[in-house]
N, C-alpha and C positions, 0 to 999 in steps of 0.2 A: 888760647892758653887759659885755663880756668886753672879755681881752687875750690875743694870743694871742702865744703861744709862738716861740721861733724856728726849733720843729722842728715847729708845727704848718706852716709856710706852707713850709719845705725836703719834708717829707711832699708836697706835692704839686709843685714844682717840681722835683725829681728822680725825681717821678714812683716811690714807693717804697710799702708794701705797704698803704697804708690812704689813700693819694692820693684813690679814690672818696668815702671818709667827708669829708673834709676837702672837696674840690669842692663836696660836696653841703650843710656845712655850711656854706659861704660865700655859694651860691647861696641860701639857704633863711635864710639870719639878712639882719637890715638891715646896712648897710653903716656907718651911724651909731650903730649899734651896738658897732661892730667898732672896736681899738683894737690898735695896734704901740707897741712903747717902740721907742726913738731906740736904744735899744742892742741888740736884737733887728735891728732895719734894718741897723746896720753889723757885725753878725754873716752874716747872712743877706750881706752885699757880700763878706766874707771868706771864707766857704766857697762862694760861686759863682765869685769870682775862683780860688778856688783850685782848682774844676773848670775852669778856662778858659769860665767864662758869664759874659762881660760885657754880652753883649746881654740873656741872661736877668735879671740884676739889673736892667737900665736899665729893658726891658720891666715887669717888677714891680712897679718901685716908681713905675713911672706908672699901670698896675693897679692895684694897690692904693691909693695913697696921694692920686696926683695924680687923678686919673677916675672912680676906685671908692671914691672914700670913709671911708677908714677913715682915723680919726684917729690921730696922731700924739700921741704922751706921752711926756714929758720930766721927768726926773728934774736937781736941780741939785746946786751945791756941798752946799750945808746938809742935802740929803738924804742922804751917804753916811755918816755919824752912822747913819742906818737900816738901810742895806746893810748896813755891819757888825754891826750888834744882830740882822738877822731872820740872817743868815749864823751867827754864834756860835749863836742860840738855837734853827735849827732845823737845824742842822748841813748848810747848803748851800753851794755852792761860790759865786761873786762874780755868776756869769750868774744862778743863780736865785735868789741872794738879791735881785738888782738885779729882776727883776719882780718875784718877791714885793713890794719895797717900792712899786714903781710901780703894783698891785696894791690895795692899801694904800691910798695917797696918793690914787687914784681911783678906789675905788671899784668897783673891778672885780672879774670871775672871772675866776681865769687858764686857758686852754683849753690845753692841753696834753697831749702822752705822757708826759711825764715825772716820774714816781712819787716822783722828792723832791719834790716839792711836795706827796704828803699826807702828811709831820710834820707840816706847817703848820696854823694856825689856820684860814687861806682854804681850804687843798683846793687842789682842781684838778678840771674837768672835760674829759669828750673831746666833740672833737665828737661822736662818735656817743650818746655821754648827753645832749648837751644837745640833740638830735634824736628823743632818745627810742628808741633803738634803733641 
């Protein structure tokens, strides 16, 4: 059961230097498997808006979310008590403490490039590790 990141699924909708791994991890994992936070989504709407890809966001997130399957996870009020505890304790900024916790709260690995998340107790894995290669 992963989460991925919001530079894993930007990795391949800007089409940037490791897009094949990422493809090929998507194609190759269940899709019920496969898990986005609610705040990764409207990250991912902010830096496509901000390239001028509104049709890319719409496309995506019917891709992904609506036809492809991948679950949606949501972090509430009562949770942000943990944002700040895993933020303070493993010295991450508000985006990756907020998966880490959502991480956390269900259960998941987080898929990722991004190297703060191994302070952390979870880690992180790349797609191409959890492909095995």
């Amino acid at each position: 059961m992963y989460l991925l990141d919001t530079n894993i699924i930007l990795e391949l909708l800007l089409d940037q230097e490791k897009a094949d791994e990422v493809e090929r991890f998507l194609r190759n994992t269940p899709p019920a498997s496969l898990h986005l936070s609610e705040f990764a989504l409207y990250s991912l709407g902010v830096v496509l808006f901000r390239h001028k890809m509104h049709d890319t966001f719409l496309q995506s997130v019917k891709d992904l979310l609506v036809t492809g399957g991948i679950r949606l996870v949501r972090l509430v009020v009562e949770d942000m008590q943990d944002i700040a505890h895993a933020a303070r304790r493993f010295n991450l900024d508000f985006d990756d403490a907020y998966q880490y916790t959502a991480a956390e709260k269900y259960g998941l690995t987080i898929v990722s490039f991004d190297g703060d998340f191994d302070r952390t107790e979870r880690g992180r894995k790349t797609p191409g590790e959890i492909l095995g290669g």
